[in-house]
N, C-alpha and C positions, 0 to 999 in steps of 0.2 A: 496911449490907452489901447488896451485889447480890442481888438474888434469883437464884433458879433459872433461870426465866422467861426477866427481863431476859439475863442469860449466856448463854441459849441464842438467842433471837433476835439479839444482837450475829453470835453462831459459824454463824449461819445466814446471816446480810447479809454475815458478810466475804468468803466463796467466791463468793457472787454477785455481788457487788462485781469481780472480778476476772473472770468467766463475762460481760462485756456480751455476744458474741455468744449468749450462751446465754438471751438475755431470752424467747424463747418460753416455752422450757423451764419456767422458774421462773413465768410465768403460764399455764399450764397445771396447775402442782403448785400455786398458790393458789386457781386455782377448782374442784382438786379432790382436798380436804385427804385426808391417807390415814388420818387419824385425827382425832377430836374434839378441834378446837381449845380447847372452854371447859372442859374435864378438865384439872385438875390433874396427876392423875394419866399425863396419855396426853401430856403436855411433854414429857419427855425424849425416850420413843420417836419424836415427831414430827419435835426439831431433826435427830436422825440420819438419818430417815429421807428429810426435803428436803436436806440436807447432800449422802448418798449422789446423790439426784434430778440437784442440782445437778454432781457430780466427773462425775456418768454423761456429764450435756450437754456437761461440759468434755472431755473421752475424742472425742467424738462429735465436736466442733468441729474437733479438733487431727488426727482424721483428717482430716475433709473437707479440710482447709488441707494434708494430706500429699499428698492424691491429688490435687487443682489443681497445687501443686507440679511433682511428677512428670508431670503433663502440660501443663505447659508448657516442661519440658525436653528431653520430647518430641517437643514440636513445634519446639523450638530443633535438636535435632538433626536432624529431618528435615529443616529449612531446609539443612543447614550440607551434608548430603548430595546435595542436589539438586544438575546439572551446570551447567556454564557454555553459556548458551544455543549453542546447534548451527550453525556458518557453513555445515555441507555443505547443508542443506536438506530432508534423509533424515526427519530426527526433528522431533521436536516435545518439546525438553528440557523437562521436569520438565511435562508434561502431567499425568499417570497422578498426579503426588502432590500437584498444587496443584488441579489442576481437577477431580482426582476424589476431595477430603478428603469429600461425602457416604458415600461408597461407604464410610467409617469406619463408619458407622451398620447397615450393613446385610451387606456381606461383607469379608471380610479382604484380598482382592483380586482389582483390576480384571479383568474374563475380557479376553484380550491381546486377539479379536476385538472389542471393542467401543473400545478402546483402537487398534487400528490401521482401524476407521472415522472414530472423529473422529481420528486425523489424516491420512485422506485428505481426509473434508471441509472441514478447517482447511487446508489445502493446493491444492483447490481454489476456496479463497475469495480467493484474487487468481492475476495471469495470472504464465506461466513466467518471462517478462523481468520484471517485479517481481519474483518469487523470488531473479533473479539479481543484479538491482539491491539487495535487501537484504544478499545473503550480500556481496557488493561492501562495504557501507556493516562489517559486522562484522568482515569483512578489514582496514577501514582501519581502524579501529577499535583495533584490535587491533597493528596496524604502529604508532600514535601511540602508545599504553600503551606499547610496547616501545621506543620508541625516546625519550620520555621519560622514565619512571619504571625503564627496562630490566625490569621483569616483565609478565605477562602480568594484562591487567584482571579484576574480581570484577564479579560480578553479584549484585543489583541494584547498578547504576552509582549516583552520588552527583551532583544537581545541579550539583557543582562542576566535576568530570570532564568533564560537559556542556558546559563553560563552556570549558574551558580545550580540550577539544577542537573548537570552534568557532574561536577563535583559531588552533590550529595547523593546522588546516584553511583559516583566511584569509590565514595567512602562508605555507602551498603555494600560495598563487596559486589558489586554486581559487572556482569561479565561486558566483554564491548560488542555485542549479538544483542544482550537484553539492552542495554544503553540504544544503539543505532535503531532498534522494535521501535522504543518510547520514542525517541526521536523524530519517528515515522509517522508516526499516533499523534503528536502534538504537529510536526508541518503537514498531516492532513485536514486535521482542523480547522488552521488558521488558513491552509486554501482553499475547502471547501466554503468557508464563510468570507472570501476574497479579501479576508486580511491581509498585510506584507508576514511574508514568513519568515521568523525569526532564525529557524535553524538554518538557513540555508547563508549567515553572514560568515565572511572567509574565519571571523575567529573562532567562531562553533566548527568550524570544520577543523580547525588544527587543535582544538581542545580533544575531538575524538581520535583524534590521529596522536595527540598524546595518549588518549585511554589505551588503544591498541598497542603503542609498544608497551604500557607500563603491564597492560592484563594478558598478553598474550603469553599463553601454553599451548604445547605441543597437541596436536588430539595422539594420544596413546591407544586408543579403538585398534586393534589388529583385525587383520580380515579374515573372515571363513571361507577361506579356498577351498577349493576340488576335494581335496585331501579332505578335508577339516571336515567336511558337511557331509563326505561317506561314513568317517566314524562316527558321527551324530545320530544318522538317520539308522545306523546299525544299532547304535546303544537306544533308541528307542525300546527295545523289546523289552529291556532292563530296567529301565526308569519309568516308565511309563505303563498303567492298569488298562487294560480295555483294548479289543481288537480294533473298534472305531478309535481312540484317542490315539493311537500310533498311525491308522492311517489318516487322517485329519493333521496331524504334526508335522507328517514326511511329509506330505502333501506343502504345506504351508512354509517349511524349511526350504525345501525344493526350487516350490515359486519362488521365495523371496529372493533366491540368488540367482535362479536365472532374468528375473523379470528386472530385476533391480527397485525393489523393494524396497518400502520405508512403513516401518512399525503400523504407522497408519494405514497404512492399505490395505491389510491383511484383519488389523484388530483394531478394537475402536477403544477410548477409554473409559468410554462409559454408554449406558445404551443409549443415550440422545442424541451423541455423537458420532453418526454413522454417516456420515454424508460422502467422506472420503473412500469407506470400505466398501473394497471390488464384490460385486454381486452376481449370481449366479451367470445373470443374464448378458456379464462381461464377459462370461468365457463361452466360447465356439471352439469344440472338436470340425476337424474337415470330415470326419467319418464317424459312422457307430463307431461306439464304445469300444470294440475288438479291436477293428480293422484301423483305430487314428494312427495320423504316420505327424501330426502339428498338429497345434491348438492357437488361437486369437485371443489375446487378454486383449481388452478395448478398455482403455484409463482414462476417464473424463475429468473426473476430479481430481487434481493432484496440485503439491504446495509448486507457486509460479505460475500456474496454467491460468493466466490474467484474460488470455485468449478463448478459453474455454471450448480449444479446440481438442477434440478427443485426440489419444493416440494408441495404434497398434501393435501391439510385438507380435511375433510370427516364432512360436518356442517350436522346435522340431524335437523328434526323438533322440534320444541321447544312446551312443555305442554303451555308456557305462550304466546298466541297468538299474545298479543301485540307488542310485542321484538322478533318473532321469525325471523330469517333471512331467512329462506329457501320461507316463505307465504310475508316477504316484495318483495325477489327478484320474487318471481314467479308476482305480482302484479305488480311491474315495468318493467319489462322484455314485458308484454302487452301492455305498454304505451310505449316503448321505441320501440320496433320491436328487431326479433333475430338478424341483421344486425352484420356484422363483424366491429371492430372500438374500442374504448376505451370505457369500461365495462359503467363509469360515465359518459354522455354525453348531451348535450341539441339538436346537432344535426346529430349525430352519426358520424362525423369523429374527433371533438375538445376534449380532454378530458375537465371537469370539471376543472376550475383553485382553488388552493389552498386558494385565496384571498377571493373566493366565498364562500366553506368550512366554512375557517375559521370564516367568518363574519355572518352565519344563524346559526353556533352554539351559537357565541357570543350571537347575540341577542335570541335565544331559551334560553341560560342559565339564560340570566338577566332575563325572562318574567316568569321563574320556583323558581327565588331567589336565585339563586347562584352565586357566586363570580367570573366572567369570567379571571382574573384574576390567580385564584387558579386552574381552568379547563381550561385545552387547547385541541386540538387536538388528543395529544398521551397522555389524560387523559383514552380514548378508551383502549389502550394497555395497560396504567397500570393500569387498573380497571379488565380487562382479565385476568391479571398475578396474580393480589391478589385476585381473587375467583379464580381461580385455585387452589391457595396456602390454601386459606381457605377451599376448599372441599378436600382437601390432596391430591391432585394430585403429584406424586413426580418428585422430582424437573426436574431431565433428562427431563420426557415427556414434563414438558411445557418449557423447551428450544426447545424441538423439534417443538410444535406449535407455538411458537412464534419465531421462526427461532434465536435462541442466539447459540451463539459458542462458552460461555465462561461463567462465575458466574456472568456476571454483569446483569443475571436476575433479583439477590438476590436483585437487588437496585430497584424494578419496585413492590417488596411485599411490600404492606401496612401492617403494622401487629396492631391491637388495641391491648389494654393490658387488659381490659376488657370490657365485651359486656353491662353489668350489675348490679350492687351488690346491694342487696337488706337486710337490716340491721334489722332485728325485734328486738324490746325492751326485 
């Protein structure tokens, strides 16, 4: 027959047997017996009392495993509560509950002022036109979902979404510049609201690296060189009505190719959108008006400047009268008054609109015989970068003048292959 004993340690191993989480528990109660193991007598009391020891830890276990439970149902619900990230630009969706789960730890909730300084901050961490360009890319976004799936998308988005929204995006015709924008617009999204971002998996990447060789074209933009921008600023007298309207033109012809100009900086494209356009108050002559020998354009706002650190050019006076920028601005600058307001103006507070620009070059270029067509706007800045290039300028400085952050200067060099060749028999 069994002993006592024996019986009782079986009835003591079989609950612990089933208690593995509980193995502390039970080597804790063996190093420290609650009664005299080598008593006969004190057996019985013993099995009951590691038995009880044991049901306690199991009790104890099946909480903790309740209360993990419920908080991660918890946190499934607040997932499921958060919004669909924000196209206006206003908010900062699901900020307060993903970026501020410490704030668990310590108050019940975020104080709103600390919560409406990060997201001004997070707001001013890129420029107004990126904001727009994003809310842009979540628009489109959002027209594809609906107009394939006909419902409105979920967030976080799914790899594959990604996938297939690149696709209907290359079969709109659209270029691999607008593609890589939207792209940017949908992975800031998903990391401002510390989603996992989709765009950034190796097969979206080689999806866009197919967009690029299948969309890539040549830019055909030829540059207004030396040459080009004297017969321009000459044909002014021809195309152009108004003793101010020609010195306002040179003036802005002039800058744009010494300074290394971009459409924006000079004209805005509509009057709300002045943020970009250089203002009175950016240009500094070193002297009165007679005697300047340079002038300081100061460019705070410009596309890249993430930094928002200004920067200076230093234009001096030019040997070639006709093209010099420092003798056109000092000439306009008389006709216009010092007044504070946008640099380009008709009546010192409107800047100059882009439409207008655009269309007195148009017509100067047809009236000189060139192809308006092949010269645009930012034929100014690629005509700056490829005589820079061609007077060996190295490369660093004219990223620096022409504010680039990265080698896509190299695509703005015109290079001929030769100037000449002249064959004697």
């Amino acid at each position: 027959m069994m002993s006592t004993s024996s019986r009782g340690r079986r009835r003591a191993r079989r609950p612990s047997a089933a208690a593995g989480s509980a193995a502390q528990e039970m080597a804790q109660a063996s190093e420290h017996p609650l009664t005299d193991s080598t008593s006969d007598s004190g057996q019985p009391q013993l099995v009951e009392e590691v038995t009880q020891r044991v049901l306690q830890a199991l009790a104890e276990v099946n909480q903790k495993g309740k209360k993990r439970s419920q908080g991660r149902q918890g946190a499934n619900s607040k997932k499921k509560r958060q919004r669909t990230p924000s196209t206006s630009g206003g908010e900062i969706s699901g900020f307060s509950t993903i970026h501020g789960e410490i704030s668990n730890y310590h108050t019940k909730e975020i104080p709103k002022c600390l919560e409406d300084t990060a997201s001004r901050l997070l707001e001013a961490a890129v420029s107004q036109n990126t904001h727009q360009s994003y809310r842009t890319a979540m628009s489109v976004f959002q027209k594809y979902h609906q107009c394939t799936f006909s419902t409105s998308p979920k967030f976080p988005t799914t790899v594959s979404q990604v996938i297939y929204f690149v696709a209907w995006l290359h079969q709109q015709g659209k270029s691999y510049n607008t593609i890589n924008t939207y792209l940017a617009g949908l992975s800031y999204y998903h990391q401002v609201n510390a989603f996992t971002d989709p765009t950034q998996f190796f097969v979206v990447k080689r999806l866009i690296k197919g967009v690029q060789h299948l969309s890539s074209k040549p830019d055909i933009r030829l540059p207004i060189t030396p040459q080009i921008l004297q017969q321009l600023v000459e044909a002014l007298k021809y195309t152009v009505s108004g003793r101010f309207n020609r010195c306002l033109l040179k003036a802005m012809f002039t800058l744009s190719f010494f300074a290394f100009l971009r459409v924006g900086e000079v004209s805005a494209k509509c009057q709300r959108n002045v943020k970009n356009v250089i203002r009175m108050e950016n240009l500094v002559l070193d002297e009165p008006l007679k005697n300047a020998k340079y002038m300081t354009l100061t460019l705070r706002h410009f596309k890249h400047n993430d930094s928002c650190r200004p920067v200076c050019l230093h234009i001096a006076l030019q040997k070639c009268k006709s093209i010099c920028p420092v003798r056109a601005m000092i000439k306009y600058i008389k006709a216009r008054g010092s007044g504070s307001g946008p640099l380009f103006t008709f009546d010192g507070y409107s800047p100059i609109t882009q439409s207008y620009f655009t269309s007195e070059l148009k017509n100067t270029l047809c009236y000189v015989g060139l192809d308006p067509k092949l010269y645009k706007s930012h034929s100014f800045r690629i005509g700056a970068a490829s005589y820079a290039f061609h007077s060996k300028i190295p490369e660093d400085k004219i990223r620096l003048m022409g504010r680039w952050n990265s080698s896509a200067v190299r695509r703005y060099f015109r290079i001929p292959v030769f100037d000449s060749i002249d064959i004697s028999p």
